[in-house]
PDB file with one MODEL, atoms N, CA, C and O in Angstrom:
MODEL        1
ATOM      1  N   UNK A   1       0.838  -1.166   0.000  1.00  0.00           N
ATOM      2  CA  UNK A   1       0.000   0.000   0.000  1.00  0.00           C
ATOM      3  C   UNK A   1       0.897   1.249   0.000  1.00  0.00           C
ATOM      4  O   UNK A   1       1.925   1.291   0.676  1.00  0.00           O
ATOM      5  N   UNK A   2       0.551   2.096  -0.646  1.00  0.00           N
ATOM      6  CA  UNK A   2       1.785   3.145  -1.287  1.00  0.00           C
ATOM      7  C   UNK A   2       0.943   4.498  -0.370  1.00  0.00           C
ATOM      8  O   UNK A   2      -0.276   4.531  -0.544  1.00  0.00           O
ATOM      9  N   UNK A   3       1.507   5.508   0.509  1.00  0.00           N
ATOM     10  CA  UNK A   3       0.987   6.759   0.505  1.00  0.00           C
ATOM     11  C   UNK A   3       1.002   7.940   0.094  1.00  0.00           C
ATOM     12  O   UNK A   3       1.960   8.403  -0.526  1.00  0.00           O
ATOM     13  N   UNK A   4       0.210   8.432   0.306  1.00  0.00           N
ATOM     14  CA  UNK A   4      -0.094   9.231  -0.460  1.00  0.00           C
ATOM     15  C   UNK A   4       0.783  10.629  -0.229  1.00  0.00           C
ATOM     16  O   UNK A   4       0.956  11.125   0.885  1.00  0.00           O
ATOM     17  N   UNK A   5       1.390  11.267  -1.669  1.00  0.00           N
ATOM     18  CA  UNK A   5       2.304  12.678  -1.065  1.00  0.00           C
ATOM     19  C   UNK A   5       1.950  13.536  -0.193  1.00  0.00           C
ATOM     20  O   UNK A   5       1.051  14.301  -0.543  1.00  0.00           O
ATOM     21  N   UNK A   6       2.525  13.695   1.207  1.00  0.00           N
ATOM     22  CA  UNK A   6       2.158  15.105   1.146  1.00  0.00           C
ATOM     23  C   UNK A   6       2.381  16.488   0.577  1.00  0.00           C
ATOM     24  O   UNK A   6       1.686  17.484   0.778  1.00  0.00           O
ATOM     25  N   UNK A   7       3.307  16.397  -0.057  1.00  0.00           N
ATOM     26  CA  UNK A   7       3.795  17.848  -0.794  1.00  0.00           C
ATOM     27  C   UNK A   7       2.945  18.177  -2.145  1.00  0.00           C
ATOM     28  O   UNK A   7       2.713  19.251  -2.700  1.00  0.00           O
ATOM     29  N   UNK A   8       2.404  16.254  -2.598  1.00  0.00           N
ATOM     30  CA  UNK A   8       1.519  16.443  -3.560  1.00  0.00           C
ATOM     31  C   UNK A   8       0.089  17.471  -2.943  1.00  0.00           C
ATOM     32  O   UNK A   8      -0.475  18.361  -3.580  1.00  0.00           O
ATOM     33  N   UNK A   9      -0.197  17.054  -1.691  1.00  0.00           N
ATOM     34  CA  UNK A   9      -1.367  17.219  -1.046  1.00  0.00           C
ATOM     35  C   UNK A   9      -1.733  18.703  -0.591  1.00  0.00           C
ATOM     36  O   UNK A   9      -2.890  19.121  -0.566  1.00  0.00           O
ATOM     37  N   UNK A  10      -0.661  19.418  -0.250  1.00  0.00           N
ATOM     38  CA  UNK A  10      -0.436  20.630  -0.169  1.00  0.00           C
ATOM     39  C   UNK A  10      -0.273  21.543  -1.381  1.00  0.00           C
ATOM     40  O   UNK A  10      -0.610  22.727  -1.396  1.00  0.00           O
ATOM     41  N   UNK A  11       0.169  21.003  -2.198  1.00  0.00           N
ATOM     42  CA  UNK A  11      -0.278  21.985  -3.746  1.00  0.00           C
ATOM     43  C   UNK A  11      -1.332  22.032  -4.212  1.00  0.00           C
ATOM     44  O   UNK A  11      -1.870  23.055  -4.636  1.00  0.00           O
ATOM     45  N   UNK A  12      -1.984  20.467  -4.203  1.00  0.00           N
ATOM     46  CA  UNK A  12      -3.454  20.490  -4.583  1.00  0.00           C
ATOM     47  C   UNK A  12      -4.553  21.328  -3.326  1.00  0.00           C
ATOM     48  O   UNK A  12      -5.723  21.632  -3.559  1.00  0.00           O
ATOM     49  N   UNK A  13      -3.973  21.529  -2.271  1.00  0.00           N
ATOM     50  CA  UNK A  13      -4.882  21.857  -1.247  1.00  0.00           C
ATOM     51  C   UNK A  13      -4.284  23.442  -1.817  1.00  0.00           C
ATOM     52  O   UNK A  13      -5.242  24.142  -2.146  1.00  0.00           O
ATOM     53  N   UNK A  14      -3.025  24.099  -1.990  1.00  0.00           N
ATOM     54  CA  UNK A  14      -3.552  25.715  -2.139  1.00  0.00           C
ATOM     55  C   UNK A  14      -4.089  25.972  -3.395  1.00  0.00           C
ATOM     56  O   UNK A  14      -4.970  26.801  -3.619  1.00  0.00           O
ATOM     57  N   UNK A  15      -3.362  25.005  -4.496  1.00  0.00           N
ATOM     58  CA  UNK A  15      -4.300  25.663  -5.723  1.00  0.00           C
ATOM     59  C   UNK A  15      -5.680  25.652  -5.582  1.00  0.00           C
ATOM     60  O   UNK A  15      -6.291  26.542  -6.173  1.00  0.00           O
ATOM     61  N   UNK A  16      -6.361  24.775  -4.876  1.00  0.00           N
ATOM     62  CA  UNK A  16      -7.728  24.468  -4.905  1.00  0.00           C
ATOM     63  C   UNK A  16      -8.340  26.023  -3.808  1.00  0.00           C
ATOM     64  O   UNK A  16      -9.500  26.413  -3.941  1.00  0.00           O
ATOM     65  N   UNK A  17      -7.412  26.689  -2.854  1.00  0.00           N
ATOM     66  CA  UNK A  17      -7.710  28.356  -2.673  1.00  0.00           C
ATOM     67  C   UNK A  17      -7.733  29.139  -3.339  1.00  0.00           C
ATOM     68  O   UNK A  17      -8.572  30.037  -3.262  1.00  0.00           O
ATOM     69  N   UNK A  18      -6.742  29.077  -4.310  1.00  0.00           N
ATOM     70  CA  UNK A  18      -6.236  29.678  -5.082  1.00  0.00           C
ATOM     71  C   UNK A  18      -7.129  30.007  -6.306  1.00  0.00           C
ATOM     72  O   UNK A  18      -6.855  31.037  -6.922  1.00  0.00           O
ATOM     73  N   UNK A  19      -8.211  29.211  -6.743  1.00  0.00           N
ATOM     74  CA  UNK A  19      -9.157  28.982  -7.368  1.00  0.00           C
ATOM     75  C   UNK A  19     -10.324  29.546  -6.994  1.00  0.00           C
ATOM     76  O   UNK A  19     -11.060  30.245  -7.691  1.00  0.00           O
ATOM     77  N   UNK A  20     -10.531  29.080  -5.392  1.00  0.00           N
ATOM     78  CA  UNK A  20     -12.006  29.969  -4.650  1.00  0.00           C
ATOM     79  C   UNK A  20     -11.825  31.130  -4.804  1.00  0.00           C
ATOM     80  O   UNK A  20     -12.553  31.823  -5.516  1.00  0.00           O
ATOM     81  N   UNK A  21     -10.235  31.815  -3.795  1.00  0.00           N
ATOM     82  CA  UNK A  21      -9.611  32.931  -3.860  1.00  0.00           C
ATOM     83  C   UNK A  21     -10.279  33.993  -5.503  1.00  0.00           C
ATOM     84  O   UNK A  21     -10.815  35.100  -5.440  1.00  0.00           O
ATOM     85  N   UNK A  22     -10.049  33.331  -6.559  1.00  0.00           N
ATOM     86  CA  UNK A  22      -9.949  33.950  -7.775  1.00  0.00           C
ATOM     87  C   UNK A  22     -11.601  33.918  -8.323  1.00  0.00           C
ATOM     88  O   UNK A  22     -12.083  34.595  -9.232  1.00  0.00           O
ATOM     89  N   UNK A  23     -12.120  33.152  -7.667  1.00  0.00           N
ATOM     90  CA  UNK A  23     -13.982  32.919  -7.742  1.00  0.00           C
ATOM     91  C   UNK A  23     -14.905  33.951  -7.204  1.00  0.00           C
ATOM     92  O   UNK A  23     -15.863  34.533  -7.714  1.00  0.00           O
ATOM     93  N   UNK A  24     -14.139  34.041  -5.587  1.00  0.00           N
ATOM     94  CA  UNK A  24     -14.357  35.038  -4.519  1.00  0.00           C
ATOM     95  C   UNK A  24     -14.357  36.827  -5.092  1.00  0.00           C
ATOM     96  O   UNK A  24     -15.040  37.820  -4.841  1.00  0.00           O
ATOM     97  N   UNK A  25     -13.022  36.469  -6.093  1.00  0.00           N
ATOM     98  CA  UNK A  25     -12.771  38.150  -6.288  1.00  0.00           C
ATOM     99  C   UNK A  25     -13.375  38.781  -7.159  1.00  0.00           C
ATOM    100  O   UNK A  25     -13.430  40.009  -7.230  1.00  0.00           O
ATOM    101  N   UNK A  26     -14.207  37.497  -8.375  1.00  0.00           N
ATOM    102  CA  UNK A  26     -14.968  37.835  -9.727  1.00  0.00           C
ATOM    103  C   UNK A  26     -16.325  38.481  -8.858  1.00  0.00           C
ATOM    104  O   UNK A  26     -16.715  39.647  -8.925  1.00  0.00           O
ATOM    105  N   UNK A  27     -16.911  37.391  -8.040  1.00  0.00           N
ATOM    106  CA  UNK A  27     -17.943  37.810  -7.156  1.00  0.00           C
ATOM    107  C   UNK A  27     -17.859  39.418  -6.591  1.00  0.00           C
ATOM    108  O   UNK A  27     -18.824  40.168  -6.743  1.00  0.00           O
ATOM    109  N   UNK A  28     -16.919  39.756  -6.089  1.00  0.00           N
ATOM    110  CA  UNK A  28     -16.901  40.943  -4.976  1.00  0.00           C
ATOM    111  C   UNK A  28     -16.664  42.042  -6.144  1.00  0.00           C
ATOM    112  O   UNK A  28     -17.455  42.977  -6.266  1.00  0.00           O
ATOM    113  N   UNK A  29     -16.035  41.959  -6.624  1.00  0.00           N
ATOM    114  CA  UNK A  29     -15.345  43.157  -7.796  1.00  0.00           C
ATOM    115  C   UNK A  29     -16.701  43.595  -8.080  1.00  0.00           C
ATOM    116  O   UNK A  29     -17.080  44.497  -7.333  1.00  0.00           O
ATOM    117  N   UNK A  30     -17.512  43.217  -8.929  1.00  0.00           N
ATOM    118  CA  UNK A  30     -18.608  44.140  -9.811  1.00  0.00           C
ATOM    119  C   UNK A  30     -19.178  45.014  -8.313  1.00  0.00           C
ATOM    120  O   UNK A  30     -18.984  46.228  -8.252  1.00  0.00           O
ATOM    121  N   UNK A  31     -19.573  44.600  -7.658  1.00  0.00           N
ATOM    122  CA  UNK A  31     -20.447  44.707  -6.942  1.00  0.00           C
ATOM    123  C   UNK A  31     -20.032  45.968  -5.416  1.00  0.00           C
ATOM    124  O   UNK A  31     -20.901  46.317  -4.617  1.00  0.00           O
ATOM    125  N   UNK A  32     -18.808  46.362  -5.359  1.00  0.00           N
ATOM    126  CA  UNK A  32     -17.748  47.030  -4.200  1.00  0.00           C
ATOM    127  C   UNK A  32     -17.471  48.170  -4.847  1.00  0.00           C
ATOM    128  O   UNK A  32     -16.491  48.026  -5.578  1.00  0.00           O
ATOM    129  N   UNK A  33     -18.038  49.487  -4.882  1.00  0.00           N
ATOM    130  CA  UNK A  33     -17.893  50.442  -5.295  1.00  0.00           C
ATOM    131  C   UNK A  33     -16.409  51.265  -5.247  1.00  0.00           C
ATOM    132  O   UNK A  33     -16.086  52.224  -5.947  1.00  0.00           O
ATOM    133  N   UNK A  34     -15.522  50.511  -4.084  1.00  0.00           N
ATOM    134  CA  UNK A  34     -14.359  50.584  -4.288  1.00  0.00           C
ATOM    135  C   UNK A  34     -13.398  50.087  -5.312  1.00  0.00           C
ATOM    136  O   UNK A  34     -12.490  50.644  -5.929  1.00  0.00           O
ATOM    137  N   UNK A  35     -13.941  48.683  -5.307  1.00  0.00           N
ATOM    138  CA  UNK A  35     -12.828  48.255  -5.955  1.00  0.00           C
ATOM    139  C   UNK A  35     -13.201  48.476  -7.906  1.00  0.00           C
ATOM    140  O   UNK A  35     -12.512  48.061  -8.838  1.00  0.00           O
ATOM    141  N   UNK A  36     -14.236  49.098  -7.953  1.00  0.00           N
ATOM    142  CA  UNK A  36     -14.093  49.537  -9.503  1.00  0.00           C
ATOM    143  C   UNK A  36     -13.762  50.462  -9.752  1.00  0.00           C
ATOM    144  O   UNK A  36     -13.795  50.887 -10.906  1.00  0.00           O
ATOM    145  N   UNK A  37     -13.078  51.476  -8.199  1.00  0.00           N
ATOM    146  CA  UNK A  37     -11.964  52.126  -8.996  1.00  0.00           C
ATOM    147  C   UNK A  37     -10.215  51.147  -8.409  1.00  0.00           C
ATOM    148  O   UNK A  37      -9.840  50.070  -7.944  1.00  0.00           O
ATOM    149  N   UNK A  38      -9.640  52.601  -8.911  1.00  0.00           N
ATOM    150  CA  UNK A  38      -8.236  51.724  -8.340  1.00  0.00           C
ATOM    151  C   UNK A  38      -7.846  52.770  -6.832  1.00  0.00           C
ATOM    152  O   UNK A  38      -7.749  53.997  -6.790  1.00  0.00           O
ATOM    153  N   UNK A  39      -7.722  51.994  -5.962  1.00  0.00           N
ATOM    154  CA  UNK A  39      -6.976  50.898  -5.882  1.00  0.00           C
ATOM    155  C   UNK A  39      -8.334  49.722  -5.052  1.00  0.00           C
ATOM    156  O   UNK A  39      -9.371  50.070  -4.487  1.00  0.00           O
ATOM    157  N   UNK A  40      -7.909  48.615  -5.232  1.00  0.00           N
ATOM    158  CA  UNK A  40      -8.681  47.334  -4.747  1.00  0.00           C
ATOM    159  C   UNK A  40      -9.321  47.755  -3.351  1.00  0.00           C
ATOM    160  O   UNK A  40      -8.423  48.136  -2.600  1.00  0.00           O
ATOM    161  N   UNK A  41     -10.470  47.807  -2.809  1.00  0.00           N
ATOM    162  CA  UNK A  41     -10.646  47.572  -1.282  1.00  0.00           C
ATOM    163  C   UNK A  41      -9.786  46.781  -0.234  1.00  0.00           C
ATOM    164  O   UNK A  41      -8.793  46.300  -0.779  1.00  0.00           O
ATOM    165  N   UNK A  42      -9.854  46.547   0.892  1.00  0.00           N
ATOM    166  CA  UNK A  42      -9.039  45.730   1.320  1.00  0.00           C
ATOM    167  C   UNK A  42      -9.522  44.282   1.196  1.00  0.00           C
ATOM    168  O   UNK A  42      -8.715  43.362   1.330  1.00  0.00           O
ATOM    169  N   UNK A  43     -10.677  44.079   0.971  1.00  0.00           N
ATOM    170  CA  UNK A  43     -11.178  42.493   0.911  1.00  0.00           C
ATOM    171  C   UNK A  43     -10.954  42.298  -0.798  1.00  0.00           C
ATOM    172  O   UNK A  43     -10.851  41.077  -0.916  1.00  0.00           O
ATOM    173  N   UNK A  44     -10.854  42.784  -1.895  1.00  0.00           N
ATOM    174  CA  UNK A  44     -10.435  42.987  -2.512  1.00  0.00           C
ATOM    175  C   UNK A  44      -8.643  42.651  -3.218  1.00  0.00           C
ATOM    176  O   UNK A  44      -8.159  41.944  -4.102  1.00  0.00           O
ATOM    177  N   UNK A  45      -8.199  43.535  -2.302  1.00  0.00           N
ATOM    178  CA  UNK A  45      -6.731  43.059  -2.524  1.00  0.00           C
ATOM    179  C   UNK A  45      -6.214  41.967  -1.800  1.00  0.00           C
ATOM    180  O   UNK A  45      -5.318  41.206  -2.167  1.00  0.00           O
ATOM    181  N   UNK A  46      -7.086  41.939  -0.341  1.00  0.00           N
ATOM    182  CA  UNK A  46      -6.758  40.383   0.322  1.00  0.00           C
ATOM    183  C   UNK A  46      -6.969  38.957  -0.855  1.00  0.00           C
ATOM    184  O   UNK A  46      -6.076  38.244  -1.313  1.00  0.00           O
ATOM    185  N   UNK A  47      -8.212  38.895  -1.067  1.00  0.00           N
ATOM    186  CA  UNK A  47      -8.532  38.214  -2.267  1.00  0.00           C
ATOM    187  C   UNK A  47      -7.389  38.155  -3.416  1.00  0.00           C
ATOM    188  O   UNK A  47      -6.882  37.063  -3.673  1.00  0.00           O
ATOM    189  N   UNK A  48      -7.123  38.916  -3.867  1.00  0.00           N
ATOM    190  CA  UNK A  48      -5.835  39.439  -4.914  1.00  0.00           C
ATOM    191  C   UNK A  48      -4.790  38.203  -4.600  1.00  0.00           C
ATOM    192  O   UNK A  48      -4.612  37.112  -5.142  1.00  0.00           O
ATOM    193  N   UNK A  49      -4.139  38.913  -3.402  1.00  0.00           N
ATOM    194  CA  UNK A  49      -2.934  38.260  -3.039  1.00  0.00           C
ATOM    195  C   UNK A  49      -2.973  36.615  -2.617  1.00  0.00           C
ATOM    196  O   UNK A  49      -2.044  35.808  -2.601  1.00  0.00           O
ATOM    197  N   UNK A  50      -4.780  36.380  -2.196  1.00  0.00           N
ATOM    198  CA  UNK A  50      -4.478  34.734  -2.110  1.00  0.00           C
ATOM    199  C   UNK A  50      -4.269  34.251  -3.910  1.00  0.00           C
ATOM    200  O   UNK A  50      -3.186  34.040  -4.455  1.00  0.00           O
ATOM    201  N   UNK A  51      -5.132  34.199  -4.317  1.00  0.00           N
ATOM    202  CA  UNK A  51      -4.888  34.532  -5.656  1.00  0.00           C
ATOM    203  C   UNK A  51      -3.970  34.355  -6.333  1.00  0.00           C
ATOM    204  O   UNK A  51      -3.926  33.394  -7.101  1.00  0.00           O
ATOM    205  N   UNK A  52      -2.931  35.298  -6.218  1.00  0.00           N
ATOM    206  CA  UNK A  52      -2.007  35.514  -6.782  1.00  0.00           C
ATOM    207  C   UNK A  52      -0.506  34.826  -6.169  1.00  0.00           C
ATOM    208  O   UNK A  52       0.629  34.876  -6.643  1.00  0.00           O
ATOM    209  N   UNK A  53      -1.078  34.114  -4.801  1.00  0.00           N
ATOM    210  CA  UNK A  53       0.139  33.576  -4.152  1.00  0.00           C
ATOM    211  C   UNK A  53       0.573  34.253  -3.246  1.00  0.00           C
ATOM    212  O   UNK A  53       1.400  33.753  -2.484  1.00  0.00           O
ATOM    213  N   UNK A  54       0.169  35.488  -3.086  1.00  0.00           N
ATOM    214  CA  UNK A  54       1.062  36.128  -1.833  1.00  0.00           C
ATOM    215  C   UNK A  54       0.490  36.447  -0.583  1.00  0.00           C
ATOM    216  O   UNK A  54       0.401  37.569  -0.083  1.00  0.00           O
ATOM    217  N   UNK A  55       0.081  35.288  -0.085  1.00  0.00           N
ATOM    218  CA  UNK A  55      -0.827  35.558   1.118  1.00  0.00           C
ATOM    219  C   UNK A  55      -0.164  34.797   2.776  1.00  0.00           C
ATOM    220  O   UNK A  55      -0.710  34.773   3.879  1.00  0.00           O
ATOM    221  N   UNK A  56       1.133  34.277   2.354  1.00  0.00           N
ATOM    222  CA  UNK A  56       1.891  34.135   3.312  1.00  0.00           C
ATOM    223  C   UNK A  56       2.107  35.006   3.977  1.00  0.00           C
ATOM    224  O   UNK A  56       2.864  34.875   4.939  1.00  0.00           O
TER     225      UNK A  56
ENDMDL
END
């Protein structure tokens, strides 16, 4: 019986944020009178940076 990666398990677990993250931000954008201008709101750019990876 072979187990399973964890390093595999942890990439698939942030891309799979990384995805909501980028779902989350299509949702909020139209709708946040901030963030259709510039610069992003803060839930906005939080969103961004999971997103984009930089949410460490």
């Amino acid at each position: 019986m072979t187990r399973p990666d964890p390093i595999a398990a942890a990439i698939t677990l942030m891309e799979a944020g990384r995805r909501e993250a980028y779902n989350a931000l299509i949702r909020h954008t139209p709708t946040c009178g901030a963030c259709n201008q510039q610069p992003l709101c803060d839930e906005g750019r939080r969103l961004w940076n999971v997103w984009k990876g930089r949410d460490q």
